[in-house]
C-alpha positions in Angstrom: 112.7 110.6 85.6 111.2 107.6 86.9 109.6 105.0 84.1 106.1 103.7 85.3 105.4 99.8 84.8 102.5 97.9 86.2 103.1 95.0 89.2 100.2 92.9 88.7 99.4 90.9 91.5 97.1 87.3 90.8 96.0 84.7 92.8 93.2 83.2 95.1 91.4 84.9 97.6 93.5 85.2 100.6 96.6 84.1 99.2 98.7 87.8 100.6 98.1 89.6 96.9 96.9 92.8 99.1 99.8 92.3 102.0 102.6 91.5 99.7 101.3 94.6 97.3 101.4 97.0 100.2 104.7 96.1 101.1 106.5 96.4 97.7 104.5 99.9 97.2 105.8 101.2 101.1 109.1 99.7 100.0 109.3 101.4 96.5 108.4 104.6 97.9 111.0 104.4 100.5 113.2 104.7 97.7 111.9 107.9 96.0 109.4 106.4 93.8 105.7 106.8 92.9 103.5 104.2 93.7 99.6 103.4 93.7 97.7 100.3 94.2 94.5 99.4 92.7 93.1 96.9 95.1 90.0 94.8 94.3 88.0 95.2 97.1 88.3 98.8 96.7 87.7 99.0 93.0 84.9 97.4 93.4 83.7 99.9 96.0 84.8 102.7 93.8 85.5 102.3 89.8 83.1 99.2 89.5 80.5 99.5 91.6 77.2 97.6 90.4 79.4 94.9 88.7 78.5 91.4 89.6 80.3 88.3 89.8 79.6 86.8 85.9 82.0 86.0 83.8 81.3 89.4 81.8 81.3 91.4 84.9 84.6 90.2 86.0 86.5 91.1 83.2 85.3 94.2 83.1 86.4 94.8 86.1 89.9 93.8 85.3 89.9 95.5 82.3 88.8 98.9 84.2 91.9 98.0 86.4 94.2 97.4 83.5 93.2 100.7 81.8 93.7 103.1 85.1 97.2 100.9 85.4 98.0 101.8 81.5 98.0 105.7 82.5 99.6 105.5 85.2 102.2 103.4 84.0 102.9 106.1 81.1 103.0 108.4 83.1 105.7 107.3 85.4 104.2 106.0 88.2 104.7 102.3 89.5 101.0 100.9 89.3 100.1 97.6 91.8 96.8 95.3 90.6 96.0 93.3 93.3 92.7 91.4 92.6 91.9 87.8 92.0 92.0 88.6 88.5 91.0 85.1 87.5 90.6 85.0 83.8 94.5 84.1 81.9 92.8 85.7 78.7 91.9 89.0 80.2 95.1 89.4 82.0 96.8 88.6 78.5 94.2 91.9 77.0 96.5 93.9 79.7 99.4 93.1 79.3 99.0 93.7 75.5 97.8 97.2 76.6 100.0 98.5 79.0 103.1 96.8 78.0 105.8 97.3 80.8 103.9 94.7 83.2 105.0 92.2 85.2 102.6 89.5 86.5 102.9 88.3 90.2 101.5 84.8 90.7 100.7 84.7 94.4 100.5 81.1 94.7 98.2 79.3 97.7 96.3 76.0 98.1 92.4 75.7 98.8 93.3 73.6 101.6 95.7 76.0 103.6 93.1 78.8 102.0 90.2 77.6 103.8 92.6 76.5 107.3 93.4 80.6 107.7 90.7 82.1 106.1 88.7 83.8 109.4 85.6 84.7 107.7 84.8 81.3 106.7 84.2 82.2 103.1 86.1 79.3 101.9 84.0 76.8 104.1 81.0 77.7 102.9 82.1 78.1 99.5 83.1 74.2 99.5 79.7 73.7 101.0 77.8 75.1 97.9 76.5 78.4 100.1 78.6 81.0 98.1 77.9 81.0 94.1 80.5 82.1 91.8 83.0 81.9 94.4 86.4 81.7 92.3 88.3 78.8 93.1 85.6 77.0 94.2 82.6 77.1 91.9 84.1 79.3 89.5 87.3 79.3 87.9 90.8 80.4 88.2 93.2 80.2 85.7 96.9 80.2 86.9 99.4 82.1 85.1 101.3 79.8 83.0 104.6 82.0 82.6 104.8 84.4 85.6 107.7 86.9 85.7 107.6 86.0 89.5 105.5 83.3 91.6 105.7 83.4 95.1 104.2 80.6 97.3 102.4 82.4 100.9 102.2 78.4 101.5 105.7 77.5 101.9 107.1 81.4 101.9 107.2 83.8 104.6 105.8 87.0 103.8 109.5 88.7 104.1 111.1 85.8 101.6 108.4 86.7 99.3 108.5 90.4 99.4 112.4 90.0 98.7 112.0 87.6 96.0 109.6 89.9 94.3 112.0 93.5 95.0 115.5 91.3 93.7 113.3 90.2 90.4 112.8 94.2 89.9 116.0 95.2 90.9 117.6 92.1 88.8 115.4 93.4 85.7 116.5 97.1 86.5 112.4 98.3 87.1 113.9 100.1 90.3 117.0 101.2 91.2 118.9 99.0 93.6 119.3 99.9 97.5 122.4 102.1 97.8 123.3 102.3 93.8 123.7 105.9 92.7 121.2 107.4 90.7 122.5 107.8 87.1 
């Protein structure tokens, strides 16, 4: 039987938490397992909807993200976070919660941020136009002891994607490609 653990994704916006996420979760299913993501955007549309952008509405946000990851995680399914998830402390309150998780630090500049980002968000951000704009005007706090950090600065998306399947495979979360099952 498989055992469920939570991948939880962090970083700025933009920084390949939602790529990178789809790419382990397509991978891990390729090799038998069950997988669901819980992506921000769509949490937002969906599980908190009517939440703002405080400091209070953001964590619970997060914390509505950690709890749906604690059940599935004990119930054997391999649950993927990928929001900004800003706040060190209420990423802490999860991983107190849900136990088997492993935090993802999807590390990116402002600067190469704002040169890719094609909606402009960052630009105007800088300029003062968007409040509470994480990063920016509002905080982010960096993990300070990642399980794995991947840089989508200086990494390619398939250096990344490895880095973050030979830390589970390494740590024995999922089964290694061609290994028997035992």
């Amino acid at each position: 039987m498989q055992k469920g653990f939570t991948l939880w994704f962090t970083g700025l916006s933009g920084a390949g938490k939602s790529t990178l996420a789809g790419q382990v979760a397509e991978e891990l299913r390729r090799r038998g397992l069950k997988v669901e993501i819980l992506d921000g955007d769509e949490v937002r549309t969906n599980l908190s909807k009517g939440l703002g952008f405080s400091k209070e509405d953001r964590d619970t946000n997060i914390k509505r993200i950690g709890y749906v990851c604690k059940l599935l995680s004990r119930n054997g399914v391999v649950a993927i976070s990928a929001a900004i998830s800003p706040y060190r402390d209420i990423r802490d309150y999860n991983r107190q919660q849900i136990g088997d998780f492993i935090e993802v630090y999807v590390k990116c500049s402002i600067e190469e941020l704002t040169r890719r980002d094609v909606k402009g968000l960052y630009k105007k951000a800088l300029a003062g136009e968007l409040p509470n704009f994480t990063g920016v005007s509002d905080p982010y706090e960096p993990p300070l002891t990642p399980e794995i950090t991947v840089d989508s600065e200086r990494q390619r998306e398939p250096e990344s994607l490895r880095a973050i399947l030979e830390y589970l495979e390494r740590e024995s979360w999922v089964p290694v490609v061609g290994t028997p099952a035992r």
